[in-house]
Every structure is written in structure tokens, then in C-alpha cells.
C-alpha positions in Angstrom: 84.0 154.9 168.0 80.5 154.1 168.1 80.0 154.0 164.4 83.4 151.6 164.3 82.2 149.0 166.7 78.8 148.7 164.5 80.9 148.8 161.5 83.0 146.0 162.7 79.6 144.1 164.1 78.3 144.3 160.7 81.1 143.1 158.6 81.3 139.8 160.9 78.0 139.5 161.1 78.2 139.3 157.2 81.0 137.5 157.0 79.7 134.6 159.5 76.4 134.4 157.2 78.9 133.8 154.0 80.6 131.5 155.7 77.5 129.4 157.5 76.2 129.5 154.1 78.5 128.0 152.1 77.5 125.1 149.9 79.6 121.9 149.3 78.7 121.5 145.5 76.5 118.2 144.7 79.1 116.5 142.2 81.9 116.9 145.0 83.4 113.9 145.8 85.9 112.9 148.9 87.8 109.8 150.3 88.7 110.4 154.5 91.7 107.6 154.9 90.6 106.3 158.3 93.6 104.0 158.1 96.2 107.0 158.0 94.9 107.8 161.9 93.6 111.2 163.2 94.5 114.0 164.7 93.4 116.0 167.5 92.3 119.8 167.4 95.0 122.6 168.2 97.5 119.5 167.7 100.6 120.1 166.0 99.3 118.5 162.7 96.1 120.6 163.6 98.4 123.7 163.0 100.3 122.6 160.1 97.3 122.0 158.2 95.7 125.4 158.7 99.0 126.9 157.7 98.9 124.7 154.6 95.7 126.0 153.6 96.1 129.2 153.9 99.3 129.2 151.8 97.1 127.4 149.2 94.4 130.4 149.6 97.1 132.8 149.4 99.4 131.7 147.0 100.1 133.9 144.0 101.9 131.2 141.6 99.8 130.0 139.5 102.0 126.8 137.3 99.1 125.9 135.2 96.9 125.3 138.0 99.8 122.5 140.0 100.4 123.2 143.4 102.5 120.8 146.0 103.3 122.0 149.4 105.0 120.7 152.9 104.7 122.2 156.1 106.2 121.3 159.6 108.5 118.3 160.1 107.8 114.7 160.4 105.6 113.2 162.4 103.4 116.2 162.0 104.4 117.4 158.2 101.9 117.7 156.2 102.1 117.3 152.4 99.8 118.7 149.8 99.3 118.4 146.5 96.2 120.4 144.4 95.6 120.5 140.6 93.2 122.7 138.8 91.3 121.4 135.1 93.8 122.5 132.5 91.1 124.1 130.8 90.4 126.7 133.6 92.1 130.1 134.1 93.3 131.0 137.4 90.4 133.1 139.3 88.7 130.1 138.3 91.6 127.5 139.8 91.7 129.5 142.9 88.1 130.4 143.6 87.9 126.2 143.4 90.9 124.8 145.8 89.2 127.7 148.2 85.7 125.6 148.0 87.7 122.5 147.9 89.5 123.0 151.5 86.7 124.0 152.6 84.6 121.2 151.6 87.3 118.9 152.8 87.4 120.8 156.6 83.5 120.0 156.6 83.5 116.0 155.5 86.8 114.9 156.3 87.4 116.7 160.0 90.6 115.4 162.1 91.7 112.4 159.2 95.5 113.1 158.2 95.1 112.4 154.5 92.0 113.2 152.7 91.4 113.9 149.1 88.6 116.0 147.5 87.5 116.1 143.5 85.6 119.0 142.5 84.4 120.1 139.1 87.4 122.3 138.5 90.2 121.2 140.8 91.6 118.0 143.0 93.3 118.4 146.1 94.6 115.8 148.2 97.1 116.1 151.7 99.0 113.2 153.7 101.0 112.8 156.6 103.9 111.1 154.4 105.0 111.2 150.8 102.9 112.1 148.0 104.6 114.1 145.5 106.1 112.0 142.1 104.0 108.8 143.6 101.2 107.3 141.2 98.4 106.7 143.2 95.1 105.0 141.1 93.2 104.7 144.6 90.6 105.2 146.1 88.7 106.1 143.1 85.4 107.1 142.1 83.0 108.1 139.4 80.3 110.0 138.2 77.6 109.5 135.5 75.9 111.6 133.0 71.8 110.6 134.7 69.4 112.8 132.1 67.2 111.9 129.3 70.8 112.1 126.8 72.4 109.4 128.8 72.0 106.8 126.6 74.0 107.0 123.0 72.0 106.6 119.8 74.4 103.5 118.6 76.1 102.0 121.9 78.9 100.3 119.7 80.0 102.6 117.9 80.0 105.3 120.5 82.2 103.1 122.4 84.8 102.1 119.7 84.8 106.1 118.9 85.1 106.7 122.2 87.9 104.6 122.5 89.9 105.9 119.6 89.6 109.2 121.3 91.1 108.3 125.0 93.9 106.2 123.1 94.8 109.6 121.7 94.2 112.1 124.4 96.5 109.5 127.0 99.4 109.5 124.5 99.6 113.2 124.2 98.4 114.1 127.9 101.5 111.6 129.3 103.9 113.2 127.0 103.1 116.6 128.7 105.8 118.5 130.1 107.0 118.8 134.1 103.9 121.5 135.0 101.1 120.6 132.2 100.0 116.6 131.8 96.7 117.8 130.1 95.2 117.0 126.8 91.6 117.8 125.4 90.2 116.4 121.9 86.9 116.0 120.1 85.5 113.3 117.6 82.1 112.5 115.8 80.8 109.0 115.5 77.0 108.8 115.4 77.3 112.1 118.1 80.0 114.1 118.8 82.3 112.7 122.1 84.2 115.7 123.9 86.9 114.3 126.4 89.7 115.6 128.4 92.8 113.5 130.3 94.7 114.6 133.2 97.8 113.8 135.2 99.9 115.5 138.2 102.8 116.6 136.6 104.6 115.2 139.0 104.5 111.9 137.0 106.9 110.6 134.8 105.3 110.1 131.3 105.6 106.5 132.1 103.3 106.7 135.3 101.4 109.6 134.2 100.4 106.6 131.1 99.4 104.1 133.5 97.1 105.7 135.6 95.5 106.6 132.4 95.4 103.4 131.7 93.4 102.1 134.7 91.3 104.9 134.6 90.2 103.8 130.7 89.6 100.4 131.7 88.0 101.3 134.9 85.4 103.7 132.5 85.3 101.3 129.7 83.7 99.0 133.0 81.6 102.0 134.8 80.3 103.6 131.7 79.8 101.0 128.7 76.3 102.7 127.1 76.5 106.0 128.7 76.9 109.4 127.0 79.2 111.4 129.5 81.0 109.8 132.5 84.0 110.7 135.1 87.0 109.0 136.6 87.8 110.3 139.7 91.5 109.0 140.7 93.9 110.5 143.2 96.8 111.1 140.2 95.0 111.3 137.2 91.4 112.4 135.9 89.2 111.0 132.8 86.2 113.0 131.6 84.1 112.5 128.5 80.7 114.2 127.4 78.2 114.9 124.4 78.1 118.0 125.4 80.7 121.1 125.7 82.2 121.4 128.8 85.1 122.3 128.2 86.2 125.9 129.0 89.5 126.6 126.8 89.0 125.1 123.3 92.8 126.4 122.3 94.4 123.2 123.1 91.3 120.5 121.6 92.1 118.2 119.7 90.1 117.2 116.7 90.8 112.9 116.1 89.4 112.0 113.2 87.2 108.7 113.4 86.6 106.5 110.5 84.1 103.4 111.8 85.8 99.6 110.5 84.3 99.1 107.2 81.4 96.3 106.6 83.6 92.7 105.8 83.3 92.4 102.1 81.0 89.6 100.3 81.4 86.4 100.2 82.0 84.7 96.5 78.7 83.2 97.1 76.9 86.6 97.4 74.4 87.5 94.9 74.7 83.9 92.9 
């Protein structure tokens, strides 16, 4: 009995430590809606949210890395919906909505709807309706800050750059009910690796309008800089010189021809 007790004291003494511990990566990024109200602790929505959770933790489906989720009944239902990178497998996906909730539980304590962007997976959850709704904001975004951050020819980064996001929206919107993803490569003066991602709980029409502000909004964040993020609560835009992508079976290669020089004028070499 003696031994169980200090086995016991042990494995929540280590547990406790893990937990105390754990770190809320640096390139997270959260929005708490203070204008969606609060909620109280051990409240009804309280509970629902902690049951939520731990059917995200638990869950065994995996749906390419697309989760939506309800618990309770209104006014205290809450309504979930989490979304892993499509290039990521699930140990990955799962190990990442795990340091996601609990991410969230640390920054956005007691607000009913909250989402959270993390390297490998988004998770949002409301008090009302979510799920099939195209949702642009809030937003945010992140910037490639090293000594590679600036391109070696800013124009012609940019046009390749968007040749490539033209491409990757078009096929990522025509995606099917559980996969809205689309990955692709292509060389100007350096290469430009960039992945597009919707909820599949879009319609191809929606899924290509978020897209859409999220390419004008990085076209406007990120004019002259080599890797960038949008950050948007249906839809995700990422682009980089370097590799980061994970799965390479569905890149894309796009081909990039820069606009030819105008041709002489008759008066040239008279």
C-alpha cells in the first residue's frame, strides 16, 4: 500500500510538472471575442466546453485533419470547429489541437468564442453557428524576420508569387467536402513554396473568396518579403523560400515564365 501511495505521489507529481511546464509556442496566435460575453467557471457553458475538448483530445476520426463538434443546447451549446495543415499526418494533427486547447484555456479564459492558429492546426469555438459560415475576421499575420527576408528582385518575386496563389486558390476551392487544401512550387529569381487552405465546410464559392481577401490582404502585409502568413478564421495563406512543407505528394509544380522585354521601337538602332 505503501509503495502504491508513493507510486501514485510520483506519477502526479510528474504529471503536474508536464503540465506547469507546458509552453505556448512563439508563432501562436489568438483572437478572445470580448463582444460574444463570458462565462463564469463550473457554469453550464463552463462544462460544455471541457466536454468539447476532451472529445477533440479523444477523438479517433481523423477526416483529413477537419473536425466540427456541438455540445449542450442553446444558450450554453458550444460549437467547435478545428482543422489541421493538410500536409501533416495525424499524430501530428492531434499532438497540435492538444497544444492548441491548451493554449487557448491559458489566453482566452471564460470568453465564449475564441480562436487559436498554430503552426500545424486552427481551432476556433462559439456560442452560435459556425459551421458552413465564411468568416475572413479577425485576422492576423506573420512575417518571415531573418537576414532572407528580403527577395533578390522584389518585382518579380511578387508577379511569380502571384501566379502561384492564382493557382493554388483555384485548385484548393475546388477541393472536395473533407480536403480544401492545395500546395505548389515555382522559381522566379528564387524558388516560392506556398500552400492554400479552406474549412471544408465551404462551398467552392466561399472557400474562393476568403482566398481571395487573404491574397489581397498579403499582397498588402507582405509586398518585399520572402515568406509571410495569413491567419483568417476560414481559410489560411502561407508562402516561403524555404521548405516547409511536410507532405510533398500533393505539390504542385506552376511553371513561371516572367512577361517578355516590349520589343524595339522602329527607331532603335537607326
Amino acid at each position: 500500500m505503501r509503495f502504491l501511495k508513493l507510486f501514485l505521489l510520483l506519477l502526479f507529481s510528474a504529471f503536474h510538472i508536464n503540465l506547469s511546464s507546458a509552453q505556448i509556442a512563439s508563432d501562436f496566435r489568438k483572437s478572445c471575442a470580448s463582444n460574444n460575453g463570458n462565462f463564469t467557471a463550473n457554469s453550464t457553458y463552463d462544462a460544455n466546453l471541457n466536454r468539447l475538448f476532451s472529445q477533440l483530445s479523444s477523438s479517433q476520426d481523423y477526416n483529413h485533419g477537419f473536425y466540427h463538434m456541438s455540445v449542450g443546447q442553446s444558450p450554453d451549446q458550444v460549437n467547435a470547429i478545428a482543422l489541421c495543415r493538410g500536409d501533416q499526418n495525424v499524430d501530428v494533427c492531434k499532438s497540435c489541437l492538444n497544444s492548441t486547447i491548451y493554449a487557448l484555456q491559458q489566453t482566452c479564459p471564460n470568453y465564449k468564442e475564441a480562436i487559436g492558429w498554430s503552426e500545424f492546426c486552427t481551432l476556433r469555438y462559439s456560442n452560435r453557428q459556425i459551421y458552413g459560415i465564411m468568416e475572413t475576421d479577425p485576422y492576423d499575420k506573420l512575417w518571415r524576420v531573418d537576414n532572407q527576408s528580403a527577395p533578390h528582385n522584389v518585382n518579380d518575386f511578387d508577379r511569380a508569387l502571384s501566379f502561384l496563389l492564382k493557382n493554388l486558390s483555384v485548385r484548393a476551392a475546388a477541393g472536395g467536402p473533407l480536403f480544401k487544401y492545395a500546395a505548389g512550387l515555382t522559381v522566379s529569381s528564387q524558388r516560392i513554396y506556398a500552400m492554400m487552405q479552406c474549412t471544408p465546410d465551404l462551398s467552392q464559392q466561399k472557400c474562393g473568396a476568403c482566398l481571395a481577401t487573404g491574397s489581397d490582404r498579403m499582397r498588402a502585409a507582405c509586398y518585399g518579403i520572402t515568406g509571410c502568413r495569413i491567419l483568417q478564421p476560414s481559410c489560411l495563406l502561407r508562402y516561403e523560400i524555404d521548405l516547409f512543407l511536410s507532405d510533398l505528394s500533393n505539390v504542385i509544380i506552376v511553371p513561371f515564365a516572367p512577361p517578355c522585354p516590349p520589343p524595339p521601337s522602329p527607331t532603335e538602332g537607326r
